[in-house]
N, C-alpha and C positions, 0 to 999 in steps of 0.2 A: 504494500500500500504506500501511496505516495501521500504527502501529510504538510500543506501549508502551516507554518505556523501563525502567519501572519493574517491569514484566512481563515483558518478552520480548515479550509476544505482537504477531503480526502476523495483520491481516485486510487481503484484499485487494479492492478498490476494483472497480469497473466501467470499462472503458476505452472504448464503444464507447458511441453515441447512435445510436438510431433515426430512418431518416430517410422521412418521412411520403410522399414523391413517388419513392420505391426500394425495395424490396425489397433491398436491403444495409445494412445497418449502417455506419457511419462513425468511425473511431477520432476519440476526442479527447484533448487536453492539459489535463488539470488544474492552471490557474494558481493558484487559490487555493482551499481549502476549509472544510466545518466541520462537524459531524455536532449533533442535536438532544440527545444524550444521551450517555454513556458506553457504548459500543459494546459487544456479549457475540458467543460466537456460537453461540448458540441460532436455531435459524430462525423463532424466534416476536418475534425481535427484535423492540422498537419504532422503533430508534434511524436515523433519518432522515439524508439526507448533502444537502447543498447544494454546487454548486459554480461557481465562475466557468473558463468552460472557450473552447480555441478546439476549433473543429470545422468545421473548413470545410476545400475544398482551396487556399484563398489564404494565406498569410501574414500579408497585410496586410490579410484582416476583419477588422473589429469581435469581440471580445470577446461570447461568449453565456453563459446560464447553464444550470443543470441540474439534477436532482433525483434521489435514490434513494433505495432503501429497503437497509439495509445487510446483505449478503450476498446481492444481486440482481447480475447479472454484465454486465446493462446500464443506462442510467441512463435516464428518461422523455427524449422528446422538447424539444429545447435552446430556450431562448425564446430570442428575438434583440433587439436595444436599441432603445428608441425614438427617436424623433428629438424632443425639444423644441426650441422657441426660447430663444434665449439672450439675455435683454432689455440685455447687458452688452455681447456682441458682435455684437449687432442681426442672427441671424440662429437657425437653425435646424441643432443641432447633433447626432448622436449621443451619446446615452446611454449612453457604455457604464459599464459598474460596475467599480469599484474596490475592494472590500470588500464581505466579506459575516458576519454574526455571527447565531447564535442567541436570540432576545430577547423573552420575553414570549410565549412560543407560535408564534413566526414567525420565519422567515428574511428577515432586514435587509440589501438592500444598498444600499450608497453612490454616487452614480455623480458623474462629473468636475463636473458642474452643483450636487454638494453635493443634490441630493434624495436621497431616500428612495422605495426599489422594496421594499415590503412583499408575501410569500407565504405563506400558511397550505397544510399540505400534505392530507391525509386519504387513507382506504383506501378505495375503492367496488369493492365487489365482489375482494378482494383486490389490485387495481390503485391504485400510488399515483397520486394526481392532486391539480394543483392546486387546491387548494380555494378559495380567495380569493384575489384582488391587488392592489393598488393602491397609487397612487403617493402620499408624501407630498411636498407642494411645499412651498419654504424658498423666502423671502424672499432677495432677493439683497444681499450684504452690501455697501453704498455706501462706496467706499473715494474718494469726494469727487474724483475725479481725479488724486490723488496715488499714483506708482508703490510699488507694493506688490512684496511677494518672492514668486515663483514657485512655485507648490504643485507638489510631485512626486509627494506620496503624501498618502493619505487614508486614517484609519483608523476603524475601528468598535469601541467599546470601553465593555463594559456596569461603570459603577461607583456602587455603592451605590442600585440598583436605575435607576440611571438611564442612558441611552444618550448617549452622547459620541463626538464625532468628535473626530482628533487630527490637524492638516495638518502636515505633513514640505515645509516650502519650503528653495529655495535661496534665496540674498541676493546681488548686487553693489553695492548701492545703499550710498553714504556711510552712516561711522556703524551700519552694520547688520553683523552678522558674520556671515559666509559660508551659516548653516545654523542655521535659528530653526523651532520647533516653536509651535503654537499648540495649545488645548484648548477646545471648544467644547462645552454641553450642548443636548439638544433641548427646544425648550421650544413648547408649543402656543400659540395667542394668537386672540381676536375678530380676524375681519376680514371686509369682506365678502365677499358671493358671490362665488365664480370668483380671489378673491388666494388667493398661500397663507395657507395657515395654521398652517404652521412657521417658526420661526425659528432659526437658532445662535446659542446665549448664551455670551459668551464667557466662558472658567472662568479666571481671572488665576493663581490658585496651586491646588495641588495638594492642600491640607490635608490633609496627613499621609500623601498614596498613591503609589504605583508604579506607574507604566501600563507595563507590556510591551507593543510593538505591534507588528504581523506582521498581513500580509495573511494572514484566516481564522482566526486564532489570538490576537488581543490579548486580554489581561489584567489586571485593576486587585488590587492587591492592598493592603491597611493595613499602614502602616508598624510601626504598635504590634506586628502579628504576629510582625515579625522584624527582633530586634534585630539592630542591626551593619548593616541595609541605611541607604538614603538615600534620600529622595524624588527622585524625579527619571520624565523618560522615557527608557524604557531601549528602544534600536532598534537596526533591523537594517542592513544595503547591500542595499536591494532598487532601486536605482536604476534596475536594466535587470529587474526582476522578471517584467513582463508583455512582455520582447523573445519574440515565436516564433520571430523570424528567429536568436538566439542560443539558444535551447534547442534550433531543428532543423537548425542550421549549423553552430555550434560547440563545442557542451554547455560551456557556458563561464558562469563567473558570478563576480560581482562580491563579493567577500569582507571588505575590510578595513575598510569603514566601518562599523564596529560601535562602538556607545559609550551613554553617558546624559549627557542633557542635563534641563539645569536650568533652570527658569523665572524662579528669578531673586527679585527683581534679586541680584545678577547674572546673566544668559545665556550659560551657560559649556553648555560642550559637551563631552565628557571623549574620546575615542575608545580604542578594549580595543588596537589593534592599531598598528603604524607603517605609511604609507601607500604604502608600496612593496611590501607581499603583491603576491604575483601571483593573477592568478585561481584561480579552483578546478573542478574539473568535479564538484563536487558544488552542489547549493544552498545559499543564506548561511546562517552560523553559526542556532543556536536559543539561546534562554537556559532554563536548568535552572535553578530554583528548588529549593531545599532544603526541605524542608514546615518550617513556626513552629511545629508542639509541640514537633521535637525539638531538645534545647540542644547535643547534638553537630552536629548540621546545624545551626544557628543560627551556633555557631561558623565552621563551615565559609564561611559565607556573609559573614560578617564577613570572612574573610581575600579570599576571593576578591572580595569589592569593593574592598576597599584595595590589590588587584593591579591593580584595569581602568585 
């Protein structure tokens, strides 16, 4: 279900994928999502839904995706992940996707290799279908040999027209502290036939922004808009986000690692909560943003970051 807060309104979602070798339908789990436009509910809708879903009867499949047209009460047929080689770990790995974001007329996802799985959707015949896809391939980033911190999460986040990825690593390494965030932009580049021909450019500061990140939902926002905020990344504890084995075992989730972290220098990491919360059986917190015209919500927002 999709849930204004600012509205009330609720529109409900499609739970069930089509399966091409059954005549049954197959429930799925929506692990992350995003919709093309601001949703109504008019059945002349435009407004498109993408999702990263499981749907299978194992646990421990791969992660698929899926597509709808919004107030349809099943989703089109699930694409499954590729497999590429991994020239890093010299071997040939599952694709699965990590993020997915709205961008330029298409559905963007991220997958653990850092490429780009690009969708254009269209109508044919009132049936949505995909219309286009293709893979953008990123250059692999040469870390020399030298032990690097562990990416957990990967985000997609469109700022100032431009598409950015935001890596969520852990650190034990000397000198490193526990939990660093990195910000990369997409940038095209000559090269020749058959290399990619993307690359991540690394974004050292933030000039002047706020990246909210959340799988399906990241947001960049200018700091000029609202006063009383602070640059910084502001995230969630989606540590176990994509566990199925814990959303169909124990409806349990991981809650208190919420905070904003700074790029520095210094690399401070702030956290909203103390790290003894217990779990929640609902999903991790959201961040509400206050809208920047208004000076009473402007206010509000100033207090509430000098509480995190």
């Amino acid at each position: 279900m999709l849930f204004n807060i600012r509205t009330e309104q609720c529109l409900f979602l499609p739970d069930t994928v089509p399966r091409p070798w059954s005549s049954d339908d197959f429930p799925m789990i929506m692990l992350a999502a995003t919709v093309s436009s601001p949703p109504s509910r008019g059945t002349d809708d435009p407004c498109i839904g993408a999702a990263i879903v499981h749907c299978t009867p194992f646990i421990t499949d791969s992660r698929q995706i899926t597509f709808w047209r919004m107030g349809s009460h099943m989703a089109i047929p699930s694409i499954p992940p590729d497999h590429q080689f991994d020239v890093v770990s010299n071997q040939f790995v599952v694709e699965e996707m990590e993020d997915v974001i709205y961008h330029k007329g298409a559905f963007h996802f991220v997958t653990k290799l850092k490429n780009v799985f690009v969708c254009r959707l269209a109508l044919h015949q009132a049936d949505l279908v995909v219309d286009h896809r293709e893979w953008l391939m990123f250059a692999p980033q040469d870390d020399l040999g030298y032990p690097r911190p562990v990416a957990t999460a990967r985000y997609l986040v469109e700022s100032r027209e431009q598409l950015l990825m935001v890596l969520k690593c852990t650190c034990n390494l000397p000198g490193w502290p526990p939990l660093v965030f990195s910000v990369f932009e997409m940038t095209h580049v000559q090269a020749p036939a058959g290399a990619p021909q993307y690359v991540w450019t690394p974004v050292p500061t933030l000039v002047g922004r706020m990246l909210f990140v959340g799988h399906g939902c990241s947001r960049s926002y200018e700091l000029a808009n609202f006063p009383g905020f602070q640059e910084g990344i502001y995230f969630l504890d989606d540590l176990q986000f994509y566990s199925v084995s814990r959303i169909v075992q124990y409806q349990e989730y991981l809650c208190f690692d919420n905070g904003k972290y700074t790029l520095g220098p210094p690399h401070v990491a702030s956290r909203c909560f103390w790290p003894d919360q217990v779990n929640s059986n609902y999903s991790s917190p959201v961040w509400l943003l206050p809208g920047g015209e208004d000076d009473a919500n402007n206010a509000q927002a100033q207090v509430d970051v000098h509480m995190m």
